[in-house]
DRENLUMMI-628747 format. One record per residue (C-alpha): residue number from 0; x, y, z; residue in one letter. Coordinates in Angstrom, 3 decimals. Layout:
BEGIN
(NUM (X Y Z) A)
...
This chain:
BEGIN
(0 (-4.120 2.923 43.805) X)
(1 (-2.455 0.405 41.635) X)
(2 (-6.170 -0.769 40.707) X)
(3 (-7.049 2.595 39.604) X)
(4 (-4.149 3.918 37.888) X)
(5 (-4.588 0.485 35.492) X)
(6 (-8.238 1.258 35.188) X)
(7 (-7.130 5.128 33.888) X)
(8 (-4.969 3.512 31.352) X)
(9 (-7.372 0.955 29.921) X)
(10 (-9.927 3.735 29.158) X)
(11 (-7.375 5.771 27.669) X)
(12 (-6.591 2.723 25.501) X)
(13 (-10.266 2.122 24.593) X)
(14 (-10.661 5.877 23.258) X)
(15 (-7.274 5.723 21.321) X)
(16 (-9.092 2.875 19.629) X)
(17 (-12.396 4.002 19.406) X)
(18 (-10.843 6.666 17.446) X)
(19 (-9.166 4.027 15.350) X)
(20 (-12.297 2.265 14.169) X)
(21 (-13.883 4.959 13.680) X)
(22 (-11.313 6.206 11.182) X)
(23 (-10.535 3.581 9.792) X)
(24 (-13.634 2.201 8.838) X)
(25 (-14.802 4.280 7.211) X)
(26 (-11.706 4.386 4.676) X)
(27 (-11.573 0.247 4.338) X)
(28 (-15.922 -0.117 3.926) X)
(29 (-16.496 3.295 2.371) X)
(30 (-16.401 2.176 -0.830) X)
(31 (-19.187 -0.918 -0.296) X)
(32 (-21.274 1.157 1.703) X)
(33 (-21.395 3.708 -0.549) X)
(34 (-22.163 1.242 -3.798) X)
(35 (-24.685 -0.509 -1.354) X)
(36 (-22.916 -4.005 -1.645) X)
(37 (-23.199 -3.772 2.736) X)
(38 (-25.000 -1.941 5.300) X)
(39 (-22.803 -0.377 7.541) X)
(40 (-24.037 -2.694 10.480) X)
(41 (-22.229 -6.079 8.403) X)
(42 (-19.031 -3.182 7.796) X)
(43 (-18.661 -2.673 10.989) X)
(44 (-18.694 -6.075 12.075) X)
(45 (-16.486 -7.550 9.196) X)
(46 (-13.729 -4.427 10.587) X)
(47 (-13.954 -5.809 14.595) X)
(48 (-13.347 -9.666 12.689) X)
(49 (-10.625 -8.636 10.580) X)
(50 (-8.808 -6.075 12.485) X)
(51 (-8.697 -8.885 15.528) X)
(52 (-7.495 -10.943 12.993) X)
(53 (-4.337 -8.186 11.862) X)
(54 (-3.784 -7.874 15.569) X)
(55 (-3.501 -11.367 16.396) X)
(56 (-1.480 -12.308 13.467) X)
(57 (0.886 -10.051 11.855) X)
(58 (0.105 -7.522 14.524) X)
(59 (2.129 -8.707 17.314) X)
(60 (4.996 -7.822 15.537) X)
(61 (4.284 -3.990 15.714) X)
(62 (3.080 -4.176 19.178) X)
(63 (6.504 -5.691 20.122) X)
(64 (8.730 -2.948 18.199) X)
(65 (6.113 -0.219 19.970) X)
(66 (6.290 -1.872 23.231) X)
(67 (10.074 -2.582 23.856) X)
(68 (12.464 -1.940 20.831) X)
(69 (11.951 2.031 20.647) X)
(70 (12.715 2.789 23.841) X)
(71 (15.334 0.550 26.689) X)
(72 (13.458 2.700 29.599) X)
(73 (10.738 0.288 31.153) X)
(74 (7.326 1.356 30.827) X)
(75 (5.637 1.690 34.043) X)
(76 (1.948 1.985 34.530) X)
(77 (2.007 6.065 34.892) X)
(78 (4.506 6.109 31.898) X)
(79 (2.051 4.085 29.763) X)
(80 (-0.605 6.027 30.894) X)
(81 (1.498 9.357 29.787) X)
(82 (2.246 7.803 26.111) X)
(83 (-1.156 7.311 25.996) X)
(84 (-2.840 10.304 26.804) X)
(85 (-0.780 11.917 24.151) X)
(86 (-1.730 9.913 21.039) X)
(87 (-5.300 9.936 22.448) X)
(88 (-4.537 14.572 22.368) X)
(89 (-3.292 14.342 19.015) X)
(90 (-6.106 12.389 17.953) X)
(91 (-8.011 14.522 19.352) X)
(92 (-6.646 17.917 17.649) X)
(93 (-6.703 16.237 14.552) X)
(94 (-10.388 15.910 14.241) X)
(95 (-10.599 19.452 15.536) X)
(96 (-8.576 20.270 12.576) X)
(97 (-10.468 18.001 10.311) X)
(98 (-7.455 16.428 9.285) X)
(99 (-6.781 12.215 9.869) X)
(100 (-3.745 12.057 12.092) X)
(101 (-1.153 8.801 11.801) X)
(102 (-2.058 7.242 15.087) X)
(103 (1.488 4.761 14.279) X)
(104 (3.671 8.154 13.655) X)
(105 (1.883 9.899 16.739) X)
(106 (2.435 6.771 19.006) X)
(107 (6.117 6.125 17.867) X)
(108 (6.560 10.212 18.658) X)
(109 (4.989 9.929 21.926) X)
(110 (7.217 6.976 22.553) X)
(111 (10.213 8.693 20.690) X)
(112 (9.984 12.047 23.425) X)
(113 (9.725 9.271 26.366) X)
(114 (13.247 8.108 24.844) X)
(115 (14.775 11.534 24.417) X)
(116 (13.415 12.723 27.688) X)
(117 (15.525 9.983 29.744) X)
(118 (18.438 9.489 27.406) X)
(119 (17.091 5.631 26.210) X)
(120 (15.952 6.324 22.501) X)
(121 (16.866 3.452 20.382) X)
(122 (18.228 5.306 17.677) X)
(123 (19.418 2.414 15.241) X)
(124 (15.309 1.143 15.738) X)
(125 (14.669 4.711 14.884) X)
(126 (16.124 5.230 11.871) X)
(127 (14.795 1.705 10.416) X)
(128 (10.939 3.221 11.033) X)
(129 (11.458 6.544 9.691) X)
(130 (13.193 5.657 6.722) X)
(131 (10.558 2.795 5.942) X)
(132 (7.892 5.990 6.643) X)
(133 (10.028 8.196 3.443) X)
(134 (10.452 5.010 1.280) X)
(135 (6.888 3.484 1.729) X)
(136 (5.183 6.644 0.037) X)
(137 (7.342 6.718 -2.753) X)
(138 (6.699 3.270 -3.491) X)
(139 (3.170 3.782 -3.320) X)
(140 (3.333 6.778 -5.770) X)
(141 (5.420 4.982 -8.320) X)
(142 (3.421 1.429 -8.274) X)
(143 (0.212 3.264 -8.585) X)
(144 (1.591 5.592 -11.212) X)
(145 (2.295 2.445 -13.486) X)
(146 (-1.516 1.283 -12.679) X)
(147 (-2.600 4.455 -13.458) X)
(148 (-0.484 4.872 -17.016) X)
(149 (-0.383 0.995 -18.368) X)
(150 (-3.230 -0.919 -16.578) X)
(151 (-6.022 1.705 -15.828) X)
(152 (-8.291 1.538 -18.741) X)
(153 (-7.878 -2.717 -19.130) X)
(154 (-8.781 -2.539 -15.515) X)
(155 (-11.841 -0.672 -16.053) X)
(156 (-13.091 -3.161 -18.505) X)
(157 (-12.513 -6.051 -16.433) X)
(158 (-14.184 -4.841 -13.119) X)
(159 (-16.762 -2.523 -14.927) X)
(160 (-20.028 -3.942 -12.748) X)
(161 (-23.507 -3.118 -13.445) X)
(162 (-25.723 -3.276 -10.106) X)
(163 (-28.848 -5.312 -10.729) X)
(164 (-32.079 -5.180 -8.934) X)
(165 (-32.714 -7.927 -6.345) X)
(166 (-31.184 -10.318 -4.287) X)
(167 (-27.166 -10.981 -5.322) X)
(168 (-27.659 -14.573 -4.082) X)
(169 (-30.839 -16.558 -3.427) X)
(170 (-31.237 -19.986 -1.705) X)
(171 (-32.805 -23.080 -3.030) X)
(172 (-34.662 -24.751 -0.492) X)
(173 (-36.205 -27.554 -2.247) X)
(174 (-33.433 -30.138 -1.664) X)
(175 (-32.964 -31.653 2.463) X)
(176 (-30.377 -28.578 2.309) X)
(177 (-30.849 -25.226 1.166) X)
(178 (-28.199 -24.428 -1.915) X)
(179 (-27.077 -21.084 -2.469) X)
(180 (-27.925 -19.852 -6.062) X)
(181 (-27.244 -16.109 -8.109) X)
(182 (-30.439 -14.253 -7.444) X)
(183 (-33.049 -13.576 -10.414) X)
(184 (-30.938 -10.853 -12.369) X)
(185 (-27.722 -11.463 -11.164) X)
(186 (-24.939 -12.331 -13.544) X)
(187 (-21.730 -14.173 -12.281) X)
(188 (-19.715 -11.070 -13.145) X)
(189 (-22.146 -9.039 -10.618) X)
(190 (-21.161 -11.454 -8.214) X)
(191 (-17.496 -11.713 -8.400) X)
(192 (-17.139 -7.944 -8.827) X)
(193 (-19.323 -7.032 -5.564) X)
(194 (-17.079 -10.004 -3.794) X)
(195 (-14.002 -8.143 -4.759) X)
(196 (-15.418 -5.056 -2.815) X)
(197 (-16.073 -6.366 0.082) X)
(198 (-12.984 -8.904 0.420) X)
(199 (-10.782 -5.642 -0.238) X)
(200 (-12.544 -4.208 2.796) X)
(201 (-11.757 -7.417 4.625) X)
(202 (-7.850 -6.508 3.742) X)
(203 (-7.747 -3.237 4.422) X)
(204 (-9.781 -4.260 7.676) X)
(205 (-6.749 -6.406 8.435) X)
(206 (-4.311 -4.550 7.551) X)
(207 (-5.665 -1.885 9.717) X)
(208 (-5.335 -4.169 12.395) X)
(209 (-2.029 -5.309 11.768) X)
(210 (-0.634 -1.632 11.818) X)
(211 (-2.783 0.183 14.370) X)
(212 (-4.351 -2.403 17.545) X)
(213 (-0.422 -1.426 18.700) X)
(214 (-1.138 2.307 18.836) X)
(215 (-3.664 1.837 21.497) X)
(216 (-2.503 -1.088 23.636) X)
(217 (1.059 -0.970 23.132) X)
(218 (2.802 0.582 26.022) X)
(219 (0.685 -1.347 28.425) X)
(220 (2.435 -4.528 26.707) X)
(221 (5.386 -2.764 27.695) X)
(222 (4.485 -2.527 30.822) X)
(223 (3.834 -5.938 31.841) X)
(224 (0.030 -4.972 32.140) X)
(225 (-1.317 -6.514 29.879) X)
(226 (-0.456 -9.825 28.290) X)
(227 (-0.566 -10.524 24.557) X)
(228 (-3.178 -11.824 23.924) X)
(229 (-4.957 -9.340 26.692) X)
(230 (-3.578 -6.444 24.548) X)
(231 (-4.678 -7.651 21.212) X)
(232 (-8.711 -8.209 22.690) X)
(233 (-8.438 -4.766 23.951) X)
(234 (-7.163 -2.818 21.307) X)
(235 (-8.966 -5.037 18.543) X)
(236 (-12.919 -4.660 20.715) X)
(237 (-11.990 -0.742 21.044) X)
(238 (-11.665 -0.584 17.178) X)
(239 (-15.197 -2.801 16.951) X)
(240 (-16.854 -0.473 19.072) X)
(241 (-15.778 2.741 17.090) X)
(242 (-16.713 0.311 14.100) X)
(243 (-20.368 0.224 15.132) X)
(244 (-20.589 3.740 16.223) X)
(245 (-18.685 6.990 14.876) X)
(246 (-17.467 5.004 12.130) X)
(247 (-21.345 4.993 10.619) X)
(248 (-20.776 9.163 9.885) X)
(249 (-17.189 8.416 8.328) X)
(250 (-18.473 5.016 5.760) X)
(251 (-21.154 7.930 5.044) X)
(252 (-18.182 10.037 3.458) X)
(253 (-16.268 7.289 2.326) X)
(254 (-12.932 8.770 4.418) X)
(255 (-11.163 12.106 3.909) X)
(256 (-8.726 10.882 1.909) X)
(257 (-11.226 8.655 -0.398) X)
(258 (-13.951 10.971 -0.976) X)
(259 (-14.552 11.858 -4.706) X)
(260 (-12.775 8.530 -6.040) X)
(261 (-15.136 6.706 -8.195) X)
(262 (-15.246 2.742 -6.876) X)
(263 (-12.530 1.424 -9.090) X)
(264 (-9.957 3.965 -8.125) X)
(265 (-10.752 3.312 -4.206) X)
(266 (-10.070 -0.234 -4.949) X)
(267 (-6.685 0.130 -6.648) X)
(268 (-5.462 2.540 -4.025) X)
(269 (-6.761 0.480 -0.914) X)
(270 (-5.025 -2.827 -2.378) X)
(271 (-1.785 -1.183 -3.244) X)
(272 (-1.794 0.588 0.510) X)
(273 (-2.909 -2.039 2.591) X)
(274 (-0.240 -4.165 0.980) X)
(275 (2.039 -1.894 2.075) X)
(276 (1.065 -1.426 5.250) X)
(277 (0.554 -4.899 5.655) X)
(278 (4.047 -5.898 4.246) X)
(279 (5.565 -2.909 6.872) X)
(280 (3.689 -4.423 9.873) X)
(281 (4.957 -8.286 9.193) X)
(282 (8.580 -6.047 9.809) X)
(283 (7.441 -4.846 12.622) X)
(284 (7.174 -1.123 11.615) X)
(285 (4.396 0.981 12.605) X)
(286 (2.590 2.467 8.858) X)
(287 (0.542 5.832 8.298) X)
(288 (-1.760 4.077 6.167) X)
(289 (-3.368 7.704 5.023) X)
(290 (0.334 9.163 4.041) X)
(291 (0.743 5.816 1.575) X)
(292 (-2.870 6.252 0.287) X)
(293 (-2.473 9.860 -0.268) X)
(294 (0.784 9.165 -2.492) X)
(295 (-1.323 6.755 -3.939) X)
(296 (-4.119 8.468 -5.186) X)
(297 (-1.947 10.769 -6.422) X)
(298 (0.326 8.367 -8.171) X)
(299 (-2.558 6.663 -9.986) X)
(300 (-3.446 9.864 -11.095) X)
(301 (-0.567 11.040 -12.505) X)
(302 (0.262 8.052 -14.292) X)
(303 (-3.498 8.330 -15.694) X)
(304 (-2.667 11.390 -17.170) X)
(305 (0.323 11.043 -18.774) X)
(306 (-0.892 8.682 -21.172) X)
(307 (-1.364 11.691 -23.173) X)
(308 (2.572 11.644 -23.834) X)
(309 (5.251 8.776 -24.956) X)
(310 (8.106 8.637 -23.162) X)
(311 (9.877 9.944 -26.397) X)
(312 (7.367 13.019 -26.697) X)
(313 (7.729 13.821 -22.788) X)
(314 (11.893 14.093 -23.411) X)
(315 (12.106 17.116 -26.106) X)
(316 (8.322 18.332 -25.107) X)
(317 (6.402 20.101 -22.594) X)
(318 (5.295 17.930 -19.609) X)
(319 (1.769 16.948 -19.879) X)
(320 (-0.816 18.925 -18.136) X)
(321 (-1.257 16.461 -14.780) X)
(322 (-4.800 16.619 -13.278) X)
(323 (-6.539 13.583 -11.617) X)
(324 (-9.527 14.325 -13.052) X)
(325 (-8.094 11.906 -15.396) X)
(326 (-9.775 9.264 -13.164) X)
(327 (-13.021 11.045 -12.649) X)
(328 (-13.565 11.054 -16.209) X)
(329 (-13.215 6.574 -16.364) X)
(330 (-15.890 6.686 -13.961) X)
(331 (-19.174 7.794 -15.962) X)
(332 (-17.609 5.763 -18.932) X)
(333 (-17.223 2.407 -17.275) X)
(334 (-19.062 2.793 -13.726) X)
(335 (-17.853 -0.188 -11.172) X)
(336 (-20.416 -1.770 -8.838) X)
(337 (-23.585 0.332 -7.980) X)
(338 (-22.904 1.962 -10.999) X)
(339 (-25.410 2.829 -14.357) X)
(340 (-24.474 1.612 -17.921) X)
(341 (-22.303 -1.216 -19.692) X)
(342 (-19.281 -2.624 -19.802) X)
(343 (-16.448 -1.030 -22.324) X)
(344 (-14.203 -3.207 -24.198) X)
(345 (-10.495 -2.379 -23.247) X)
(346 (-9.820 -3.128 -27.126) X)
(347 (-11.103 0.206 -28.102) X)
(348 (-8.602 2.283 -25.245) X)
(349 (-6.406 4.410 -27.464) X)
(350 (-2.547 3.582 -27.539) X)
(351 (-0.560 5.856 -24.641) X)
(352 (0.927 9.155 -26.704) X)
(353 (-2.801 9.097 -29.170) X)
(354 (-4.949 10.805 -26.236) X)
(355 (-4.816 14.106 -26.275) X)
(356 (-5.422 16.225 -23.697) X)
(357 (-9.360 16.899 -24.230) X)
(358 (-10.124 13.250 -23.981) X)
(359 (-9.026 13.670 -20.099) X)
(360 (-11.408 16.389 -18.847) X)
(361 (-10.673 19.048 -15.744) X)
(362 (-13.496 17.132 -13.900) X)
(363 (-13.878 17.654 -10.576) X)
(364 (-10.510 17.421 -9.211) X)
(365 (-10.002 14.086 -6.365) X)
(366 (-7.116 16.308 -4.767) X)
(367 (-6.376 19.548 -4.260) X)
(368 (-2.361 20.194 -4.475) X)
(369 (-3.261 22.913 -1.703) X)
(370 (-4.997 20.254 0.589) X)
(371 (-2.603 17.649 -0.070) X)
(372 (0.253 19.418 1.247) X)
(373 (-1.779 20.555 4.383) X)
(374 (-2.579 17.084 4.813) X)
(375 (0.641 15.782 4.443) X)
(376 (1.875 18.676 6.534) X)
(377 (-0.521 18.320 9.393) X)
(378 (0.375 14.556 9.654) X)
(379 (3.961 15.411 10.299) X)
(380 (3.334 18.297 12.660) X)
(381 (0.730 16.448 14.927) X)
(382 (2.952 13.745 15.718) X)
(383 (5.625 16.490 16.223) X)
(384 (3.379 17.628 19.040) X)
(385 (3.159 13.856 20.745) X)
(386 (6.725 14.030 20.250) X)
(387 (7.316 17.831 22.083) X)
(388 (4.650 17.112 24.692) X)
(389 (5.962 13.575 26.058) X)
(390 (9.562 15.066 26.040) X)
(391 (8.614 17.915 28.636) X)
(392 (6.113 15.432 30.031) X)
(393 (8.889 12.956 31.047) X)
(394 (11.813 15.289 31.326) X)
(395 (10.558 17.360 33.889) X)
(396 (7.871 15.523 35.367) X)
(397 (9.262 12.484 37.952) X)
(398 (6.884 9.314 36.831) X)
């Protein structure tokens, strides 16, 4: 019985990760796919590396807060089981709903109705995780927001990559070892600036890790079922294996919440986010990594278009006229990797307060205020319904 309750939970563990990798993915390799700098076969292998890397490093941290500081009652196998099921539900509905649910806030709700159910919340452990989960956005939104306004246009310049034909690297075999060498047309700005791509998808790959191997293997730590190092295997090969399967229709759309970003833009908001994330995780607090980039996108945004206005104008004028298409508009001028065209010189960006408004074109919008509330919303409700459904799971259910 014992044999085959443990057996139930490790499945249920596997498909809360599967879901993982295939999520998340998509949202740290997107962006190389998409500029053809990988195939999605070396993406998905560079996420099972590096997420087994976040898990066994910084990791552990979150999978101890998840599997013994929330909650004093001791997970059993059927309670683990229970937790479980519910973040693998809510996962679940949130695909239905075409929306990508928190799997940190859903587990840490599941856990949180397990707590509230039996009288054992940790409440002080609590209120340290959900006030990180109000601050972290904020920051997010503000340190893109100076990107965006100050550093945006100097950035394009720098990282402005044209994609040439051929091999990026060749090998010289003439010597008793074969030395690596740029390829025919590549320059050694090519090569730096498709490096950059992929070793930010190797960070947000960790940082992934770090934050989410928890969600899936967590309360079977807790129970004593699995070991550490057992846990991290698990929940790190569940995210490979959604890696190298529904992940390949998610790098295809570059993630939900990463879509119509030109290259550059993804990169800024997947460094700033998977720093935070990262930075949460090493404190042992579980991250919604889509929440942060959200506020992020919209940060960089914002600050991008309010270098229409001086901070003098903006204090006896009328606010400037806010649309992210602000970034959609750097992207034909000064494409990144993969893109067409040369490189601007961040000499000739105008002072902040001499664009006006034209310069910035309504292009096609990266967010919808509409859809970014529903998004926003729908991540707060879904692990509202972990939270509802393990409270009258445990309170009136004897496991």
């Amino acid at each position: 019985m014992v044999e085959a309750l443990l057996l139930v939970g490790l499945v249920v563990a596997v498909f809360v990760g599967f879901n993982i990798g295939g999520s998340s993915t998509g949202v740290a390799f997107g962006p190389a796919v998409g500029s053809d700098t990988v195939s999605k076969t070396v993406a998905a292998a560079l996420m099972t590396a590096f997420a087994l890397l976040g898990g066994a490093t910084v990791g552990r941290e979150v999978i101890e807060t998840l599997g013994s500081d929330i909650v004093t009652t001791p997970f059993t196998l059927q309670i683990s089981i229970g937790v479980l099921f519910f973040v693998g539900l809510a996962l679940f509905l949130s695909n239905v709903a075409g929306v990508p649910a928190s799997t940190s806030m859903t587990a840490v709700g599941a856990m949180a109705g397990l707590g509230l159910a039996r009288g054992t919340l940790n409440w002080g452990e609590m209120g340290r995780i959900v006030t990180w989960w109000l601050v972290s956005p904020v920051i997010a939104f503000w340190v893109s927001a100076v990107i965006g306004r100050y550093y945006y246009p100097r950035l394009v310049e720098w990282f402005a990559v044209t994609q040439t034909e051929g091999s990026l690297v060749v090998f010289d075999r003439s010597g008793a070892l074969p030395r690596p060498e740029l390829g025919p047309n590549t320059t050694p700005r090519e090569l730096v600036g498709t490096l950059l791509v992929v070793g930010i998808g190797c960070y947000m790959a960790f940082s992934a890790g770090a934050s989410n191997v928890a969600n899936a293997v967590a309360p079977l730590y807790g129970s004593g079922d699995l070991e550490m190092t057992q846990a991290i295997l698990l929940g790190g090969g569940a995210i490979g294996l959604g890696a190298f399967t529904i992940a390949r229709r998610t790098m295809d759309t570059v993630g939900n919440d990463l879509t119509d970003l030109p290259l550059l833009a993804a990169l800024v908001v997947a460094t700033v986010s998977s720093t935070i994330v990262t930075g949460l995780s090493a404190l042992g607090i579980p991250a919604s990594f889509v929440i942060i980039a959200t506020m992020s996108i919209v940060g960089l945004g914002w600050g991008r278009a309010t270098r229409t206005v001086t901070i003098a104008d903006a204090r006896g004028g009328d606010p400037p006229a806010v649309s992210v298409g602000a970034l959609a508009a750097e992207a034909d001028e000064a494409p990144t990797v993969g893109g067409d065209g040369g490189t601007p010189d961040a000499a000739d960006a105008p002072p902040i307060g001499s664009e006006d408004r034209e310069s910035i074109p309504d292009a096609e919008d990266l967010f919808e205020p509409a859809t970014t509330a529903r998004v926003i919303f729908l991540q707060n409700v879904v692990p509202g319904i972990a939270t509802v459904a393990s409270f009258l799971l445990f309170r009136f259910v004897p496991l």
